[in-house]
N, C-alpha and C positions, 0 to 999 in steps of 0.2 A: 175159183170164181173169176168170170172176166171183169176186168178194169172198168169195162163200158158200165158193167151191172156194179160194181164194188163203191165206183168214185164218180159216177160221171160228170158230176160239173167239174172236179179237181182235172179231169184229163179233156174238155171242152175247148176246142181252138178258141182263139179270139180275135177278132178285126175291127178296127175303128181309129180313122184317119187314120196316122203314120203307125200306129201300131199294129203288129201283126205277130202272133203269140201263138205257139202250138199248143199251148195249156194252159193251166192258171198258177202255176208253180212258180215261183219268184225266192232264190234264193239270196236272203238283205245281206247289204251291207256290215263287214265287219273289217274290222282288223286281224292282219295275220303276224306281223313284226317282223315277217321274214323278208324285212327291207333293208338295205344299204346303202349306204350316203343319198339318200333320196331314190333307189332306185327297187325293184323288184329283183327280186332273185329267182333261181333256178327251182329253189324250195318251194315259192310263193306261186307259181306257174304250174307246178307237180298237184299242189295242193288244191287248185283251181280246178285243173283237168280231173280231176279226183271228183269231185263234183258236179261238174258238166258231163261225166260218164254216162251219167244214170237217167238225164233226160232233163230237167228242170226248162221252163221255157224260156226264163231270165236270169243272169247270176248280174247282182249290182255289184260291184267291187266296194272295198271297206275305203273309208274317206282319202281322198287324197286332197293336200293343202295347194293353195292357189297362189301362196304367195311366198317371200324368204322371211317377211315379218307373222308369221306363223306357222315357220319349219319349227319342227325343235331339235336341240342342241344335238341329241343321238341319231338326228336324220333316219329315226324309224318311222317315218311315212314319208307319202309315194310325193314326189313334187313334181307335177304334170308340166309346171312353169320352165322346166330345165331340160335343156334339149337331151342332155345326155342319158337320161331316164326311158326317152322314147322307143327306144328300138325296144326295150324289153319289156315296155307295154304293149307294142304288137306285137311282139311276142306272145305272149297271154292270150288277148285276143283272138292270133290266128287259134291257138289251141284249144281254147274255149269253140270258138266258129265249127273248127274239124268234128265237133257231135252236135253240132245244129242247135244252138241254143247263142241265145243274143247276150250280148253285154252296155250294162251300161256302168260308165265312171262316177263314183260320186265323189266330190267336189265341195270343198268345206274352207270358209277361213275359221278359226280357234276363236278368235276374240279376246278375251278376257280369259280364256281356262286354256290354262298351260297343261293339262292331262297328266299331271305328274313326273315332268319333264321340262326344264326351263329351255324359256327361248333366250335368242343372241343378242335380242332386243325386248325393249318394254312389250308388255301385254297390249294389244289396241281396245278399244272399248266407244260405243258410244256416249257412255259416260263415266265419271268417276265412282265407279261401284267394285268393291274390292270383291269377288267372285270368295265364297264363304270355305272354298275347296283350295284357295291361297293363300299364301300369304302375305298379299304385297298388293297394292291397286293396279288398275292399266292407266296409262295413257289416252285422253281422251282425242277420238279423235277430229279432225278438219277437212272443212272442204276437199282440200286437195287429198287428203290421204284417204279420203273416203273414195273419192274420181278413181286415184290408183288401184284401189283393191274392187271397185265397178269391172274397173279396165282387169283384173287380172282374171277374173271370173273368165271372160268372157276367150282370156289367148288360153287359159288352159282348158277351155269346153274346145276349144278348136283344137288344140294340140291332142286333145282326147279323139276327137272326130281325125285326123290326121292318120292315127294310129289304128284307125278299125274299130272302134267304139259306135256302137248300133245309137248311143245317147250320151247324155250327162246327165245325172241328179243334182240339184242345188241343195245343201243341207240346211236346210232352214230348221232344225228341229234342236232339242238336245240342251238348249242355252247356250249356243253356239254364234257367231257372230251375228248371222244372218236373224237367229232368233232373239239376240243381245234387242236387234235395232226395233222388233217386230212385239217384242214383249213390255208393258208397263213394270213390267219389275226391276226392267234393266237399262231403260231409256228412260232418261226425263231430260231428254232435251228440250228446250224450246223455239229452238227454229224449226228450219224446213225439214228436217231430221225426225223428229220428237214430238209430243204431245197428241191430238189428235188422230185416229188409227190411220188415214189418210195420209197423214205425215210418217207416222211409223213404217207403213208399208213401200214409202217412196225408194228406200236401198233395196230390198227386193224385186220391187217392179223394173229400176235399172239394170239391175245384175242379168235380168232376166232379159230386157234390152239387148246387154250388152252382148249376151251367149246368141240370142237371135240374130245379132248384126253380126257377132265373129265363125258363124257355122252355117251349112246350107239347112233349106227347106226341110229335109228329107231326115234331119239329124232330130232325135227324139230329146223331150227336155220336162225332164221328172223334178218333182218338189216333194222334200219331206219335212214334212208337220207336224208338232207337238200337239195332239189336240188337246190337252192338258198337263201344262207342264207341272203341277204337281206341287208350286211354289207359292208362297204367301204373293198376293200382289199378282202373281203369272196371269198368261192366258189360261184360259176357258175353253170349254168345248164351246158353245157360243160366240167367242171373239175368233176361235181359230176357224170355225165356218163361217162366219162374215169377211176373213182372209180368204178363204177357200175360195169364197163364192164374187171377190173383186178378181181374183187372179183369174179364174176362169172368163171372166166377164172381157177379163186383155186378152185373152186371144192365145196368150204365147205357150201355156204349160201343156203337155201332153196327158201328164197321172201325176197323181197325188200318191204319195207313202204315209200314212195315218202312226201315230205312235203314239206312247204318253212320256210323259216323264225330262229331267234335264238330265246333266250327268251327274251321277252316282243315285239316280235311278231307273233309270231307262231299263238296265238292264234284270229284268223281274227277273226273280227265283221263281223254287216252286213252290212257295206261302201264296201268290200269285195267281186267281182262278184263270183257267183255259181263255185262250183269244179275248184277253184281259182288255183289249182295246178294241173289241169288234162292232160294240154298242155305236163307241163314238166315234168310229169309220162310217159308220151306216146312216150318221146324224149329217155327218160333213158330205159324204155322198151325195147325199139328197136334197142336202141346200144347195151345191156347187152343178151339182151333173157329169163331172170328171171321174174319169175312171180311177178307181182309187186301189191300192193295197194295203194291206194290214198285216200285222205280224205283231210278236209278245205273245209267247205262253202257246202257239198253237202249234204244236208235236208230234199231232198223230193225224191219217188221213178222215179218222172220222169227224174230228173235231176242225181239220179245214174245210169239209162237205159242207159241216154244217153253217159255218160263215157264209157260202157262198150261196147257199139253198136261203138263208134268209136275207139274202141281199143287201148286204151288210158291207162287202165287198168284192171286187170284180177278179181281186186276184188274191191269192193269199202268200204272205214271204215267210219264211223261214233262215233263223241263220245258226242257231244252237243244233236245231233238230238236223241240217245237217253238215256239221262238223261233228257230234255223235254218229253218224252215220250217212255215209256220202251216197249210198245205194237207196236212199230214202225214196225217192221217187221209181227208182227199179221196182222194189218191194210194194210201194202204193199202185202202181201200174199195173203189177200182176194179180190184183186183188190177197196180197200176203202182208196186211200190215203185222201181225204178230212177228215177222222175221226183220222187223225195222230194229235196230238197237235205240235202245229210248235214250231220249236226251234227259236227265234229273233235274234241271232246273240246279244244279249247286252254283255256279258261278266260280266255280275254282281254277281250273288250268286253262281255259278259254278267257278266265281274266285278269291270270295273273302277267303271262306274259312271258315265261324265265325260260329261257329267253324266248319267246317268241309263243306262237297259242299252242296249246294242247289239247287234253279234254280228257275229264277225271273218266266219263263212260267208254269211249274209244282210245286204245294206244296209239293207233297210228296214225290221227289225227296231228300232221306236224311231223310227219316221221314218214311222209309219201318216200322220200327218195332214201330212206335207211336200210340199208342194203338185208337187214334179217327180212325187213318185208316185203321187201320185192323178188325175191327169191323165189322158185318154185314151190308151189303151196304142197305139191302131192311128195308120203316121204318114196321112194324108192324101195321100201319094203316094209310091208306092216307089224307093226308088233302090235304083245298085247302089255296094256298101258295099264297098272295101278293105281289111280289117284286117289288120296286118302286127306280126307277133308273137304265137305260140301258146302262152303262159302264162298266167295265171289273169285277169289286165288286159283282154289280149287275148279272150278264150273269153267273157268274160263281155259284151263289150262287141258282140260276135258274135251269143249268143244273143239280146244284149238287142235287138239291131237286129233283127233275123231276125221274130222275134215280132213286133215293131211291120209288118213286111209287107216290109221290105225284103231285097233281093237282094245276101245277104252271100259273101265269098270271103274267106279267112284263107291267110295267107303266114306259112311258118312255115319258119326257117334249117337250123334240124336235124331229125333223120327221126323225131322224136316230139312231142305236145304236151305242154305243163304246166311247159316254159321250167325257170329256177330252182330254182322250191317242188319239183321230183323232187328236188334236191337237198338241199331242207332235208325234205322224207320220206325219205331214204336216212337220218335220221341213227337212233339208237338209238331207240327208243318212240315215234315219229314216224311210223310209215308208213301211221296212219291216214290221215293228207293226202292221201294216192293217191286218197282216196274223191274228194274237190271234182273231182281232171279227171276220176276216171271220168263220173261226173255230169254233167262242162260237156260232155265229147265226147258222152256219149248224148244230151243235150240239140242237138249239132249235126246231129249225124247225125238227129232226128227231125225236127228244123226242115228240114233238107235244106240245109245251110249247107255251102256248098263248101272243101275244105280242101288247100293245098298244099302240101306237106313238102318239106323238101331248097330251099326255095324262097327265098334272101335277100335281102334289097332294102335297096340301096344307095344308089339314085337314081332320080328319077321312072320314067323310060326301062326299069327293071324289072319295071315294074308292066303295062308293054303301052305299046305306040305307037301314035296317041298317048293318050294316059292318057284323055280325054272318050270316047273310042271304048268303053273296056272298065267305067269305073268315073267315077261321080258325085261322093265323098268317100273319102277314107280313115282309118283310126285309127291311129296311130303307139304300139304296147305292146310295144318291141321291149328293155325293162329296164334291167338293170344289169349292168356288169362287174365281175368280182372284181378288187380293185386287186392290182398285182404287190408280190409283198417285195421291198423297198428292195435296193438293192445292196451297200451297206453291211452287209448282215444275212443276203450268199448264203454257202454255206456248205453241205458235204454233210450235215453234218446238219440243216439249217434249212430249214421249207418252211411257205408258206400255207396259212389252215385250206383257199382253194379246193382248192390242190393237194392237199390229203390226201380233200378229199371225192371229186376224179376219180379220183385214184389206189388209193387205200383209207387203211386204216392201213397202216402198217408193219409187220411183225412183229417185236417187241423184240426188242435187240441188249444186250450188256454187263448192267448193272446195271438195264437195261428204264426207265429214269428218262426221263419225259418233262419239258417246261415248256410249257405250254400258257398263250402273251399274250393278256389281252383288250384290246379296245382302250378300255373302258370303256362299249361298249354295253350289257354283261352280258344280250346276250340267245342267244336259243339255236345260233344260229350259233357263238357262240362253247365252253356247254357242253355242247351236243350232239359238236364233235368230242370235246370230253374222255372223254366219255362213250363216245367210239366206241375211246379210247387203252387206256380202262377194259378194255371190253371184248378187246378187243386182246391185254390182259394188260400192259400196262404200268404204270408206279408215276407217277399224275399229279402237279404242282402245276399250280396254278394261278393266276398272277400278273394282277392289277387296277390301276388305276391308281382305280377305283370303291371308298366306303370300306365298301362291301355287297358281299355275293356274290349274285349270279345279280339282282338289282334289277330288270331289266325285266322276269324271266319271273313271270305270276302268282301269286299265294299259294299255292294249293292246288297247283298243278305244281313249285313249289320244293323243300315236303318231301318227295314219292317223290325228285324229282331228287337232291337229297343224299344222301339215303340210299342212292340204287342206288352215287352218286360215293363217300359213306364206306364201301360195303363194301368198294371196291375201293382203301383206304387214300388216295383223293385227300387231297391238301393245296391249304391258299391262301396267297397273301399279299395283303393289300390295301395301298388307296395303292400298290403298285408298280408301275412298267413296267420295260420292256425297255431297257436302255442300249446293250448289243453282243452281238453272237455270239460267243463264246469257241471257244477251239479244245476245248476241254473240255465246252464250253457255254453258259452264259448269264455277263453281267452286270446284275445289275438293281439297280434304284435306289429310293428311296422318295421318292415325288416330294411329299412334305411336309416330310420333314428333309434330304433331300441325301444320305442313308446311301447308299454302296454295300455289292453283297452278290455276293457269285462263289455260283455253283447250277451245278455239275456235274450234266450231264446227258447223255444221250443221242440224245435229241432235243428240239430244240426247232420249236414250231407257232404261229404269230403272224396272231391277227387282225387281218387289213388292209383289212376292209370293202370296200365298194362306191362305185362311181361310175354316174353315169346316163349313159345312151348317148342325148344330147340330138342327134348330127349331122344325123340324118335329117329330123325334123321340119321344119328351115328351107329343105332342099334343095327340100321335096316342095311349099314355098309358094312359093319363089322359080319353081318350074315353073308355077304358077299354078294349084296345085292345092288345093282346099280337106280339111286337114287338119287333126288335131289329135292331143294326144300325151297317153295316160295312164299309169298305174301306176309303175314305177320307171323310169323313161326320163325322167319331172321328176323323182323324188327318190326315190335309195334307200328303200321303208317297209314295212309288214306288209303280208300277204293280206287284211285288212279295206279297207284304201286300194288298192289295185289293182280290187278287184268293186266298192265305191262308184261307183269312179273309169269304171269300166266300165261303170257301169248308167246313169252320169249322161250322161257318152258316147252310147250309144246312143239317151237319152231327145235329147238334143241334135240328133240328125242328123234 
């Protein structure tokens, strides 16, 4: 299918005053960490060019700080303020330019949110409001300190212009300084500062001032907006378009960036319906007249058409979708969105940071310049490839062989693929996952990669006799078992979170009172059932042996999670586990003081985690067969270590 026919407003030039756009692609700002002492690295440049390959007409770069009194302490971000920084932002730059696509810098002072990372000085603030993500108040600040961070806006929008930057974004969004002075939640000042939107807006209108007088005509100057940040007291979609539509009315801004949320929600999961923010882009649009972008939740090319077909916005941004996959707009261009690798919406290795971004769906995201994957993709001679286990380890180690030229066949035990993870997408707001194996199966079926269902393999002699006849190596992705509840703990009302995922829930009985064990992983296996007891209609708690609830699931996925769990009245206890099964129900314990506690219940559901199904791998070497074993078959872990694990595999064989 052509692109013209597939996409065509997403692949639509653009022109209007200083903007000039080959398309409507805008890939947002994000953070990459692959910064040092304030400056971009070689990593950070790779990863850029990675993205810029494939066409997008704008990449914004992730925040860079304007000032020293909002570096923080690990100088992992960009400080535009510091001469010594510059060369290797035009660096970037030129690299980005070399495939014809624009950049702009975005530009942020912190304010009050230190990002989990202390500064060398007090927090600044325009007022004394302790940010609810700290622990400690800022400093409020003064005329004069307000003039200096005006003033700094403005040398680092030039220091950006300096370096080859097509623009600067102002981050006005997020709860962020710019938003601190611009929001009633976070201003109550009452001078010239405060009160009044009029007065709120005055640090804005200067900053933007200031970027004007420190940059030429020609230099482009983006704004981005909370249009609901999300907060008690916040703005509103209403108050952010009566900002929208003063700014515009001064003359200076070129496009608006539409968003929702502050920090520690901006960044929606996939609980999150599609172009989650495209309503209230299309409200602000329409008051203001500026040409706006939008982004949150929009993943695929159909669902960016369709923003832009209802006029909602002029451009659509992307920053998950691709770091998932940097060929995104390759793939949309050619009318092939099935060959886009989906971005899941988890919030995991893209926010964790360790060290630096990754991305549970892509391995190489973060891993441009790792020398397995920069290597010649084709192998020098093809074999034929065993891979035995149809889940995500598997499929990926599949495709990844397949591609390199070799002659793959997958062995798969039960009559479907995607192994496990169906079962951690059956659970509540989860079934985006389904996307990854649609993905890896149409990726097989295109490679022409042979697949056997119903097919188990026990020992060499499964695989064909003798084994040299049909297959050269094999991959060993065959996972994990759900461990059995203890016997000590059987009981008609007692059952494993596995068995409730194959069975379902239950439909409440008596007083509907579930107890829902963790084992102290606290990740979503564990409140994903809860969540399903929820829905069910049952009255959860939920018991810990962890002195946090939910600790391994990301930030931004934590708050919708509680909330859907406190509407449905869950409870917790921490520090507890499980001591017995009661005939009544539970006894639990606090495994810091010794306290027991009787918890009448109705049911009780006990996570018992997993084990790795390690037998196969030795049987298939002692045959003398060259093998090897990835994903949860060495060690129960996420869908990010299963496709690593899979990609490395493949590059191995």
């Amino acid at each position: 299918m052509a692109a013209e026919t597939a996409f065509p407003r997403l692949f639509e030039p653009y022109q209007r005053g200083r903007l000039q756009l080959a398309n409507r692609l805008v890939v947002l700002p994000h953070g990459t960490s692959m910064v040092s002492e304030g400056g971009i690295t070689e990593d950070d440049i790779a990863y850029y060019e990675a993205r810029a390959r494939s066409g997008p007409a704008l990449i914004i770069t992730g925040a860079s700080v304007v000032a020293d009194s909002s570096a923080v302490r690990t100088r992992k971000l960009v400080e535009p303020y510091n001469e010594a920084v510059l060369e290797g932002l035009r660096q970037r730059v030129d690299v980005i330019h070399a495939h014809g696509v624009k950049v702009v810098g975005q530009i942020i002072h912190l304010g009050r949110e230190t990002i989990g990372s202390e500064f060398e000085t007090a927090p600044l603030a325009p007022s004394f409001l302790r940010s609810p993500r700290d622990p400690y108040g800022p400093q409020v600040l003064d005329d004069a300190g307000i003039a200096d961070i005006i003033e700094a806006f403005g040398v680092s929008a030039a220091n950006l212009e300096r370096t080859g930057h097509d623009g600067v974004e102002i981050h006005g969004a997020h709860g962020y300084l710019v938003a601190q002075f611009l929001s009633p939640a976070t201003n109550r000042r009452s001078d010239r500062w405060g009160g009044p939107i009029d007065h709120r807006l005055r640090f804005l209108r200067e900053v933007i001032a200031a970027i004007r007088r420190h940059c030429s005509d020609a230099f482009w100057l983006g704004l981005r907006l909370s249009a609901s940040e999300e907060i008690a007291d916040g703005l509103e979609v209403p108050d952010t378009a009566a900002i929208a539509k003063a700014v515009a009315a001064d003359g200076g801004v070129d496009y608006l960036s539409i968003t929702l949320g502050t920090r520690g929600l901006y960044v929606k999961d996939a609980t999150a319906p599609p172009a989650t923010a495209a309503r209230a882009a299309g409200i602000i649009r329409e008051a203001c007249g500026l040409p706006v972008i939008v982004g949150q939740r929009i993943n695929t090319p159909q669902v960016a058409e369709a923003v832009l077909a209802a006029g909602q916005a002029d451009f659509v941004g992307m920053a998950r979708a691709f770091i998932a996959d940097p060929d995104w707009a390759t793939h949309a261009a050619q009318g092939h969105p099935e060959r886009i690798r989906p971005c899941l919406g988890l919030n995991q290795d893209c926010r964790s940071f360790s060290p630096h971004l990754h991305c549970a769906a892509n391995p190489q995201a973060g891993r441009e310049r790792t020398v397995e994957f920069t290597q010649s993709l084709r192998a020098t001679k093809s074999r034929r490839i065993a891979v035995i286990g149809g889940g995500p380890a598997g499929l990926e180690a599949a495709r990844g062989a397949a591609l390199r030229g070799h002659a793959v066949t997958v062995f798969e035990a039960s009559d479907g693929l995607g192994g496990q993870f169906l079962y951690a997408a059956s659970l509540p707001q989860r079934s985006e996952l389904r996307r990854l194996i649609d993905y890896l199966q149409a990726e097989l079926r295109r490679l022409e990669v042979t697949v056997h269902l119903g097919r188990r393999i026990d020992e060499a002699a499964d695989l064909g006799v003798p084994f040299d006849a049909a297959f050269d190596a094999a991959v060993v992705a065959i996972g994990a078992a759900a461990n059995a509840l203890d016997d000590e703990w059987r009981a008609p009302h007692a059952m494993s979170w596995f068995e409730l995922l194959e069975q379902g829930a239950p439909a409440p009985r008596g007083a509907a009172r579930a107890l829902v064990v963790d084992d102290g992983s606290a990740f979503w296996w564990t409140y994903g059932v809860a969540e399903a007891l929820v829905q069910a209609g049952w009255r959860v708690k939920v018991a810990t042996p962890s002195a946090a609830i939910a600790a391994a699931i990301p930030t931004e996925s934590v708050g919708p999670l509680l909330a859907r769990l406190g509407r449905g009245g869950t409870e917790y206890s921490v520090l507890t586990a499980l001591d017995a099964v009661t005939a009544d129900g539970a006894a639990l314990v606090n495994v810091t003081s010794g306290e027991s506690l009787d918890w009448p219940c109705e049911l009780v559901v006990v996570q018992t985690g997993r084990s790795s199904r390690s037998e196969l791998l030795p049987r298939l070497r002692a045959a003398g067969i060259e093998a090897q074993a990835i994903g949860d078959c060495v060690a129960p872990r996420r869908v990010s270590h299963a496709l690593l694990e899979g990609q490395r595999a493949a590059l191995r064989i």
